[in-house]
BALOBA-1460 file (C-alpha; in Angstrom, 3 decimals):
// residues 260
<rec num="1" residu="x" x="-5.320" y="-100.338" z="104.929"/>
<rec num="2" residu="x" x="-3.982" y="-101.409" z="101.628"/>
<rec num="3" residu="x" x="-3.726" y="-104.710" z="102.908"/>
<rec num="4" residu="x" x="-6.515" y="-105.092" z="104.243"/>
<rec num="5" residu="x" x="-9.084" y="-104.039" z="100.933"/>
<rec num="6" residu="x" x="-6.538" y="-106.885" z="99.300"/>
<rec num="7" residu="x" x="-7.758" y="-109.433" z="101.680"/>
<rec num="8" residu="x" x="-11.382" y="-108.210" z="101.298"/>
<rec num="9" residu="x" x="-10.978" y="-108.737" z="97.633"/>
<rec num="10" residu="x" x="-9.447" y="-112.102" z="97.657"/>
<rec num="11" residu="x" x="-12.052" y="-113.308" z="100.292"/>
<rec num="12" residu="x" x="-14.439" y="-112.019" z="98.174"/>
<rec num="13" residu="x" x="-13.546" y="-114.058" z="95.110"/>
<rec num="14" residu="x" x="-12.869" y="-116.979" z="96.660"/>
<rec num="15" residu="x" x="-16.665" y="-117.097" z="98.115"/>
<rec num="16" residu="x" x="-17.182" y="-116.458" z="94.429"/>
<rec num="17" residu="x" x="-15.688" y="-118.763" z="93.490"/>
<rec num="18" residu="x" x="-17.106" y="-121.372" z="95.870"/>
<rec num="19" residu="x" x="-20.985" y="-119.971" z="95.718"/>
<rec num="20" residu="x" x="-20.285" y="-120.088" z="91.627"/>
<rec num="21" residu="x" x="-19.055" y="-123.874" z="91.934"/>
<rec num="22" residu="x" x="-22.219" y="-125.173" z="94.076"/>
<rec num="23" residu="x" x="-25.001" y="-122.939" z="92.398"/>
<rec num="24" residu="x" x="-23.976" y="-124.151" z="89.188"/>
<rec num="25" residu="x" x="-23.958" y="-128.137" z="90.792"/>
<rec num="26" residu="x" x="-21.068" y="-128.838" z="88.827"/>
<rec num="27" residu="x" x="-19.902" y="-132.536" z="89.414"/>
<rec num="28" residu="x" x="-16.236" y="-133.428" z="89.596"/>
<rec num="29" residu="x" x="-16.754" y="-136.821" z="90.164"/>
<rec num="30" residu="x" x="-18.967" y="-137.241" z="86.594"/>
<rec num="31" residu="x" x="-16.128" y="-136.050" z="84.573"/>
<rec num="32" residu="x" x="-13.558" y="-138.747" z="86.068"/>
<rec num="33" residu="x" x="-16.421" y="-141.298" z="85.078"/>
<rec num="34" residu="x" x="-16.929" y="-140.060" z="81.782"/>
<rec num="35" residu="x" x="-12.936" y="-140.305" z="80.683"/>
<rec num="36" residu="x" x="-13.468" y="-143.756" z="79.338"/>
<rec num="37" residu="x" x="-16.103" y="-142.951" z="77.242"/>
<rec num="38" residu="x" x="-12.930" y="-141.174" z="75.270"/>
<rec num="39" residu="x" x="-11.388" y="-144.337" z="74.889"/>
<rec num="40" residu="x" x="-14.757" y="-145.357" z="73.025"/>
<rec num="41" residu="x" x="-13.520" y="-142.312" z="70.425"/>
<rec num="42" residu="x" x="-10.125" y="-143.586" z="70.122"/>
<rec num="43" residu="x" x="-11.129" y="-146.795" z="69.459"/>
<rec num="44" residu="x" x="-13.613" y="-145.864" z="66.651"/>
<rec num="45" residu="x" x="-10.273" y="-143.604" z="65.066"/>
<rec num="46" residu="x" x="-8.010" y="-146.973" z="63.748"/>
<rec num="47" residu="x" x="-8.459" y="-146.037" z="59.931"/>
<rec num="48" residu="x" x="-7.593" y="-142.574" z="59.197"/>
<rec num="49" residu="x" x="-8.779" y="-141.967" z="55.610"/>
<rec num="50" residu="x" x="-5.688" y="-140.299" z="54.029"/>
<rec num="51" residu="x" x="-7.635" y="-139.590" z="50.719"/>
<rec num="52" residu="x" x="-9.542" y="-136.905" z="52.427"/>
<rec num="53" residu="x" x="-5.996" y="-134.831" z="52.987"/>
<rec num="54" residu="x" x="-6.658" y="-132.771" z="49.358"/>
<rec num="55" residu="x" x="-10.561" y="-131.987" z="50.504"/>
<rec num="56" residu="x" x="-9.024" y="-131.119" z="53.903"/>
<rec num="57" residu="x" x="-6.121" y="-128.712" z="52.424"/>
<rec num="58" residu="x" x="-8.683" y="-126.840" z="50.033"/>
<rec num="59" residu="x" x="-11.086" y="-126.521" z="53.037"/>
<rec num="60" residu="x" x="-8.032" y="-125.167" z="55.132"/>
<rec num="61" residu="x" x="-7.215" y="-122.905" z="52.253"/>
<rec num="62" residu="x" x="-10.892" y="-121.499" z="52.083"/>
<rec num="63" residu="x" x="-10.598" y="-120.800" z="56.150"/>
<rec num="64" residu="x" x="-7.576" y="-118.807" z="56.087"/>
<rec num="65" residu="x" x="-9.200" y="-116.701" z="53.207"/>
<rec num="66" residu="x" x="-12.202" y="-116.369" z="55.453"/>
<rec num="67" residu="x" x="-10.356" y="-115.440" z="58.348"/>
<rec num="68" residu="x" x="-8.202" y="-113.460" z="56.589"/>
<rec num="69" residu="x" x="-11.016" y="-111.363" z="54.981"/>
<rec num="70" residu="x" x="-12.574" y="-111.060" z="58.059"/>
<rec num="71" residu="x" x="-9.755" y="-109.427" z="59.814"/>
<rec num="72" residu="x" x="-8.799" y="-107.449" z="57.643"/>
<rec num="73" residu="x" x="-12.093" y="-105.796" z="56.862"/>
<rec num="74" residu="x" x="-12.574" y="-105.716" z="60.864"/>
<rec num="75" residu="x" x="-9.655" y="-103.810" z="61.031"/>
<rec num="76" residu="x" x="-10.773" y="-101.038" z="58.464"/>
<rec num="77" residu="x" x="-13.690" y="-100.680" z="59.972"/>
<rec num="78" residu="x" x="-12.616" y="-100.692" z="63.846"/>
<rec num="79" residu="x" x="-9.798" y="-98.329" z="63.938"/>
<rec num="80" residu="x" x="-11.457" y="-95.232" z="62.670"/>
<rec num="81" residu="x" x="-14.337" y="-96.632" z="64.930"/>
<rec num="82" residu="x" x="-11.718" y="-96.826" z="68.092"/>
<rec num="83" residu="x" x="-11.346" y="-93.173" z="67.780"/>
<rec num="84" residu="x" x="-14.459" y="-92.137" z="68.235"/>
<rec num="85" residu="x" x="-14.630" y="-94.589" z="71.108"/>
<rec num="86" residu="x" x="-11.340" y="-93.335" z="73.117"/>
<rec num="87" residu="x" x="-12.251" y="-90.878" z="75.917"/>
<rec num="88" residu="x" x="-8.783" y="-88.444" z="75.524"/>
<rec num="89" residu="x" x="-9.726" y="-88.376" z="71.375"/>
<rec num="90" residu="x" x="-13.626" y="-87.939" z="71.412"/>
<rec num="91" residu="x" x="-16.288" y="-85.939" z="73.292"/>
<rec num="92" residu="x" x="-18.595" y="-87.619" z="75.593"/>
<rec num="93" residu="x" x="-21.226" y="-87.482" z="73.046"/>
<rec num="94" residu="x" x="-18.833" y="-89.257" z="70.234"/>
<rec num="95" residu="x" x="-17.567" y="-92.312" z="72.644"/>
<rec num="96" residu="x" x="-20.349" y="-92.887" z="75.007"/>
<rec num="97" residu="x" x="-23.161" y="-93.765" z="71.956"/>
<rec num="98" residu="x" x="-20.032" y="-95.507" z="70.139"/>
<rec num="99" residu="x" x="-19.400" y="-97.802" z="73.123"/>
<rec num="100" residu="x" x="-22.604" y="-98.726" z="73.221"/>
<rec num="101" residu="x" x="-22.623" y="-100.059" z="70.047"/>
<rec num="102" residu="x" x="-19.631" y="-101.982" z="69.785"/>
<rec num="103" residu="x" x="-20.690" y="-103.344" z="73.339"/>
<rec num="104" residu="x" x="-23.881" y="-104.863" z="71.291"/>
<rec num="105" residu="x" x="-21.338" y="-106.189" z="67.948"/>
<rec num="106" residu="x" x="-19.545" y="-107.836" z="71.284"/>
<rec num="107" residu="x" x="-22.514" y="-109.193" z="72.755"/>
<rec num="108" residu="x" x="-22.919" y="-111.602" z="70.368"/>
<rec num="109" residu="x" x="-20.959" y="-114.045" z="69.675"/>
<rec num="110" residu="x" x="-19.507" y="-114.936" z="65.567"/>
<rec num="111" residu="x" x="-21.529" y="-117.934" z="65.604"/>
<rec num="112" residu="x" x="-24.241" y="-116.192" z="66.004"/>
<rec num="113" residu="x" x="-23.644" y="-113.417" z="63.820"/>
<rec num="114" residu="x" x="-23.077" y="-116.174" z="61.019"/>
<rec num="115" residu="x" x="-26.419" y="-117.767" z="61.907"/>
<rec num="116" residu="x" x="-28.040" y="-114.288" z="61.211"/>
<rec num="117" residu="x" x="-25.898" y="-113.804" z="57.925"/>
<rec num="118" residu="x" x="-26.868" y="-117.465" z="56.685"/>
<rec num="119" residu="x" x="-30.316" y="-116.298" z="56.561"/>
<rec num="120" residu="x" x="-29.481" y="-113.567" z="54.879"/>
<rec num="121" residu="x" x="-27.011" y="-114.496" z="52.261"/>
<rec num="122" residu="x" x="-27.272" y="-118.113" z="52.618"/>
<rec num="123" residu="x" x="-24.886" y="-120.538" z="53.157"/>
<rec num="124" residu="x" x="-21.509" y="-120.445" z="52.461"/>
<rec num="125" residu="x" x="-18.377" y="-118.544" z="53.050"/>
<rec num="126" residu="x" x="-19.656" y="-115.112" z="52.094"/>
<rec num="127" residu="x" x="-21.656" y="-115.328" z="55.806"/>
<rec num="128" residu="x" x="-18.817" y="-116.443" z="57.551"/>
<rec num="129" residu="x" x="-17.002" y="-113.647" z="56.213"/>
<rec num="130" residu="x" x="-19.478" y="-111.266" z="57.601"/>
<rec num="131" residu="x" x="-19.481" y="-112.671" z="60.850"/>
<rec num="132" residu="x" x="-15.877" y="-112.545" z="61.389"/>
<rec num="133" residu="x" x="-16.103" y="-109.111" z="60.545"/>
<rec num="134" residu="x" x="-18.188" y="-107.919" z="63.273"/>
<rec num="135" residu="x" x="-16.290" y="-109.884" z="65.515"/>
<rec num="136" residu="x" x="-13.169" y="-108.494" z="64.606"/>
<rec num="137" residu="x" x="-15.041" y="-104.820" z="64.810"/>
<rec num="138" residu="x" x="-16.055" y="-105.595" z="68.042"/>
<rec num="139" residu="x" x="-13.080" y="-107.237" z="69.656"/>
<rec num="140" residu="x" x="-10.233" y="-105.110" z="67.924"/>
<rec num="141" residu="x" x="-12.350" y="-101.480" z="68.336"/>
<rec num="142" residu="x" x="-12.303" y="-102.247" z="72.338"/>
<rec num="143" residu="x" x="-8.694" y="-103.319" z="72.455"/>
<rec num="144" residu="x" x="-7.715" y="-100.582" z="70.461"/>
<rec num="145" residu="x" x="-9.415" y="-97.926" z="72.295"/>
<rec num="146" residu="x" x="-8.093" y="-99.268" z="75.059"/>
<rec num="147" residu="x" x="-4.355" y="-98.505" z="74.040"/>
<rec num="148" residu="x" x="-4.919" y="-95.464" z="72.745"/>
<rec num="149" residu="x" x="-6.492" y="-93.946" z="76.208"/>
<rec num="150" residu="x" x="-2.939" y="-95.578" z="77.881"/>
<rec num="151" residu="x" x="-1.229" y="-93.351" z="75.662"/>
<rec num="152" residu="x" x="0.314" y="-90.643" z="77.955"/>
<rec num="153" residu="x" x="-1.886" y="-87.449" z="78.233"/>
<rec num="154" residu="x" x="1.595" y="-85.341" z="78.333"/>
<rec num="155" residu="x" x="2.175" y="-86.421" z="75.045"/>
<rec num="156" residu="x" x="-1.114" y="-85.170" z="73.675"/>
<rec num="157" residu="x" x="-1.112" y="-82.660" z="75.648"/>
<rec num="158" residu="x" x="1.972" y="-81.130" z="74.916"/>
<rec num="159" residu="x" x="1.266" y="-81.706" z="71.058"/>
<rec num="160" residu="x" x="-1.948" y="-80.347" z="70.679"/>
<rec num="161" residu="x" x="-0.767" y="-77.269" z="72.502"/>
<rec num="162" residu="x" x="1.065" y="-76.490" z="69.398"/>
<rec num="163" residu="x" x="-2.291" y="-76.078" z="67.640"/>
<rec num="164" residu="x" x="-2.057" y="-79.040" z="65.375"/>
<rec num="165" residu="x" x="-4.903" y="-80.600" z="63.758"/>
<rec num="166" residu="x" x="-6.584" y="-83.975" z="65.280"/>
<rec num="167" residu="x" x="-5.778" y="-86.035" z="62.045"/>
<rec num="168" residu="x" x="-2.126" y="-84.781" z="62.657"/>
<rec num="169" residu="x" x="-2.321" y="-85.888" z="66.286"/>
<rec num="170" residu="x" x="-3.826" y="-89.348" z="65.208"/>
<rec num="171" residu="x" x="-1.264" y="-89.627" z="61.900"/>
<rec num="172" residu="x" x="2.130" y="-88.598" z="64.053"/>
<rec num="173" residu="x" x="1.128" y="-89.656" z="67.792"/>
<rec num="174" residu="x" x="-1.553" y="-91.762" z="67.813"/>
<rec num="175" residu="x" x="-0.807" y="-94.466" z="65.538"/>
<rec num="176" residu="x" x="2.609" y="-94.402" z="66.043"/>
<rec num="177" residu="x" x="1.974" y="-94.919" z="69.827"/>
<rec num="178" residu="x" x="-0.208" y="-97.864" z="69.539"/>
<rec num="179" residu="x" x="1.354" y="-99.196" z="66.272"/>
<rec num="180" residu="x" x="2.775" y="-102.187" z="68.355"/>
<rec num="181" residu="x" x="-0.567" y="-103.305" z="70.593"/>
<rec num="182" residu="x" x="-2.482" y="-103.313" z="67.081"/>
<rec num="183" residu="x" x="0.025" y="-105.324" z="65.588"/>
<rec num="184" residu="x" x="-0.013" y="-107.748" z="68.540"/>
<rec num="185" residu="x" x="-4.078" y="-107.905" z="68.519"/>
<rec num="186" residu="x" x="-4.342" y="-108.163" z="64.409"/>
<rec num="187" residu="x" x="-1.832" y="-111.460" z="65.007"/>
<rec num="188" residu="x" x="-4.216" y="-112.905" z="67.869"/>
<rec num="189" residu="x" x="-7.399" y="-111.542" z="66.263"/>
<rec num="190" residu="x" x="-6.177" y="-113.845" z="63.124"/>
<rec num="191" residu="x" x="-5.163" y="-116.865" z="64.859"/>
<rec num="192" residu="x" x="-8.413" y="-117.008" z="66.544"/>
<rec num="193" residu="x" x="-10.645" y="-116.126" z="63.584"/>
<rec num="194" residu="x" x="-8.499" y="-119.681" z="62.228"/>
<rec num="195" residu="x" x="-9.796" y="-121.405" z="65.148"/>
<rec num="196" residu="x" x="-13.071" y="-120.249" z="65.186"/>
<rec num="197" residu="x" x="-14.387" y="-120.483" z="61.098"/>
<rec num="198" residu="x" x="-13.865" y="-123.791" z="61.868"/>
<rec num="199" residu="x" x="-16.761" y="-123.707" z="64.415"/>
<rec num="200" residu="x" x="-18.936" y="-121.248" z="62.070"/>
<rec num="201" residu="x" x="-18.913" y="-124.166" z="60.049"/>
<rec num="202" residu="x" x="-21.729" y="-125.566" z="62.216"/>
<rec num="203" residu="x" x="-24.117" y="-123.534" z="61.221"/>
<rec num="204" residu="x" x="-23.257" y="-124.103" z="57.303"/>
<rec num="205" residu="x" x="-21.313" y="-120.585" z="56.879"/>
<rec num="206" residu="x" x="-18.113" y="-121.988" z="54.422"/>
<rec num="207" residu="x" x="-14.581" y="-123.380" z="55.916"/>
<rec num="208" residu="x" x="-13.417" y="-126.692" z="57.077"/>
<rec num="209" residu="x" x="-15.553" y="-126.593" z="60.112"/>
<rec num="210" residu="x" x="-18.394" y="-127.681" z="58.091"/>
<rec num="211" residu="x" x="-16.767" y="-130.688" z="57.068"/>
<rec num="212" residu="x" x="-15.642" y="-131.560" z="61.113"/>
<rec num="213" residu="x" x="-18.965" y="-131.121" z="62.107"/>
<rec num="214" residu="x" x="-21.177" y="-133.736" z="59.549"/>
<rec num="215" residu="x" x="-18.433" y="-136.243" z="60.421"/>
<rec num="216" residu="x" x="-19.191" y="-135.919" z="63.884"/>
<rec num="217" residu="x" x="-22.711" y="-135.635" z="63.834"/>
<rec num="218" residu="x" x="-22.727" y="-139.075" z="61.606"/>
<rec num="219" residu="x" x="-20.168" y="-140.516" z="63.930"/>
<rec num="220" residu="x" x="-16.924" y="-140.972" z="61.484"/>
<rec num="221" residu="x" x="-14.656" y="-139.999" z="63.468"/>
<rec num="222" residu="x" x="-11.505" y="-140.969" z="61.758"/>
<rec num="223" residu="x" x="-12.695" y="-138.668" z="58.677"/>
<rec num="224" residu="x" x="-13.491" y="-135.845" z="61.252"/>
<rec num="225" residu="x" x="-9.393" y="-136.602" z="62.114"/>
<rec num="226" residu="x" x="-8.290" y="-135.729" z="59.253"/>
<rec num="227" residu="x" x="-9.553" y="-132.655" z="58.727"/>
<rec num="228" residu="x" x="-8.993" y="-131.800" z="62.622"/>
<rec num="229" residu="x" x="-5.247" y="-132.462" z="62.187"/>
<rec num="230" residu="x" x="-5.220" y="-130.347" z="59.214"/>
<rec num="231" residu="x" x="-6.346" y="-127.386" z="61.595"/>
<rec num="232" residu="x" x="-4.236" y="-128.626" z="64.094"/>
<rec num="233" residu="x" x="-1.025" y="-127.931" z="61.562"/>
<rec num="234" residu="x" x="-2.530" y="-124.777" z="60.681"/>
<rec num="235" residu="x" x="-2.410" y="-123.500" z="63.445"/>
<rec num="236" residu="x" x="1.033" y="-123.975" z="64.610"/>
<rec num="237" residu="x" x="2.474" y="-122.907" z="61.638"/>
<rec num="238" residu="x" x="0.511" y="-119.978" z="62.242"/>
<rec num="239" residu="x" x="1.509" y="-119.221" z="65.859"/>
<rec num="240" residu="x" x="5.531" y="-119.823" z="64.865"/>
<rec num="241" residu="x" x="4.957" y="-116.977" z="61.867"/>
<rec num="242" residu="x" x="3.297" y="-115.141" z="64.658"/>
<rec num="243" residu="x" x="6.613" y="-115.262" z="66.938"/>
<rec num="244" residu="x" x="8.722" y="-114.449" z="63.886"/>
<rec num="245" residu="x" x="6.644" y="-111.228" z="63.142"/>
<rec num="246" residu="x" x="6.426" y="-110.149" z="66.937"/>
<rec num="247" residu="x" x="10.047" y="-110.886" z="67.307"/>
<rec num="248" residu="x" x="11.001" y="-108.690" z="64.300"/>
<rec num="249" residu="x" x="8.658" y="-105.763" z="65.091"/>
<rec num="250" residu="x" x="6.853" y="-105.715" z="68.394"/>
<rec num="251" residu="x" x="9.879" y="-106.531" z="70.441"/>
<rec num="252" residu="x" x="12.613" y="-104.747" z="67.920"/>
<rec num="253" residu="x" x="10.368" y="-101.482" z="68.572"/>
<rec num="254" residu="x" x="9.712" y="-101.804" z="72.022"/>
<rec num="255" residu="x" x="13.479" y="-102.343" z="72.685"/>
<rec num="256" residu="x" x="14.585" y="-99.426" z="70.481"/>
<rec num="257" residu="x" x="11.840" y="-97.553" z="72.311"/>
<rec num="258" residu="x" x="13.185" y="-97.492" z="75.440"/>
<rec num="259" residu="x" x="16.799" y="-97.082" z="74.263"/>
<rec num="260" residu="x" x="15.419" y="-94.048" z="72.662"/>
């Protein structure tokens, strides 16, 4: 029986997947013709202008700030908010309305968000801040909510039988418990916010994307280069810190977990 609702499922994807494919007339054959128009790009990109490199670091700098900003005020917002949103901590009538909400902060995506904060604030970094905020609220509140209902019930359970308090159950069982899935999602949620203020940029809300963009859109693409290699560098440094710090406490606490 198992079996069979497994090949049920798998049929049922793959005419998914097929229906999806020719409803959406998607073109294989267009994107094989289209690959030399690259080589039009790469033939434009024979002069990389090395004097932008100090515009591109300070631009870098000013992205990591934004990011970092943005996660970290996402974060102080979204874990008290993941409380109320996690079915074994709140009442039906805490996480159901809460959901809701951070469904909507999820709905829409940073870019947008900064649109809406550039006509508020105006352009700059102070809007992409504020985008990458909710985003982080949004993203990090569902993921987090999400580890704290895997959290064996026993646990709870057999705690709050004891007649402790529900900030002593969230200080001592709670955060403890999903200390390493946070840790994990605050080093993804970063690296992506990176990534991304360099698209917020379109839409004139501060970081380096705003300097990819108007290279693009004016078709210098061996100053856009620059500045696209400087993200590129970014980035990996990034992800090997990331490694280092997942090594040293994700892993080292999992490990000693299970020994324990």
């Amino acid at each position: 029986m198992l079996n069979y609702k497994n090949n049920l499922l798998i049929g049922f994807l793959i005419i998914a997947f097929i229906y999806s494919y020719l409803i959406l007339n998607l073109d294989i054959i267009s994107f094989f013709n289209g690959l030399p128009n690259l080589l039009i790009i790469f033939n434009e990109i024979h002069n990389i202008d090395y004097s932008l490199l100090s515009v591109a670091f300070v631009s870098m700098i000013e992205t990591i700030q934004m990011a970092f900003l943005g996660t970290a005020l996402g974060y102080l917002f979204a874990f008290p908010l993941s409380i109320l949103a996690s079915r074994n901590l709140a009442s039906k009538y805490s996480y159901l309305p809460m959901r809701c909400v951070l469904a909507v902060v999820r709905t829409f995506p940073s870019i947008l968000w900064a649109i809406l904060f550039v006509i508020m604030v105006g352009l700059g970094p102070f809007a992409g801040v504020l985008s990458i905020t909710l985003y982080t609220i949004g993203f990090i509140s569902k993921l987090q909510y999400e580890s704290i209902e895997a959290i064996d019930s026993e646990i709870i359970d057999n705690i709050t039988s004891i007649g402790i308090s529900k900030s002593q159950l969230i200080r001592y069982v709670v955060i403890p418990e999903s200390a390493p899935h946070l840790l994990s999602q605050l080093l993804f949620t970063f690296d992506y916010n990176v990534r991304h203020t360099s698209v917020i940029g379109l839409v004139g809300a501060g970081g380096i994307g705003f300097y990819i963009i108007n290279y693009i859109k004016f078709f210098e693409y061996e100053k856009a280069l620059v500045f696209m290699l400087v993200v590129l560098i970014t980035v990996i440094i990034i992800d090997l810190c990331s490694v280092k710090i997942r090594d040293k406490y994700i892993i080292k606490f999992a490990t000693s977990k299970k020994l324990n």
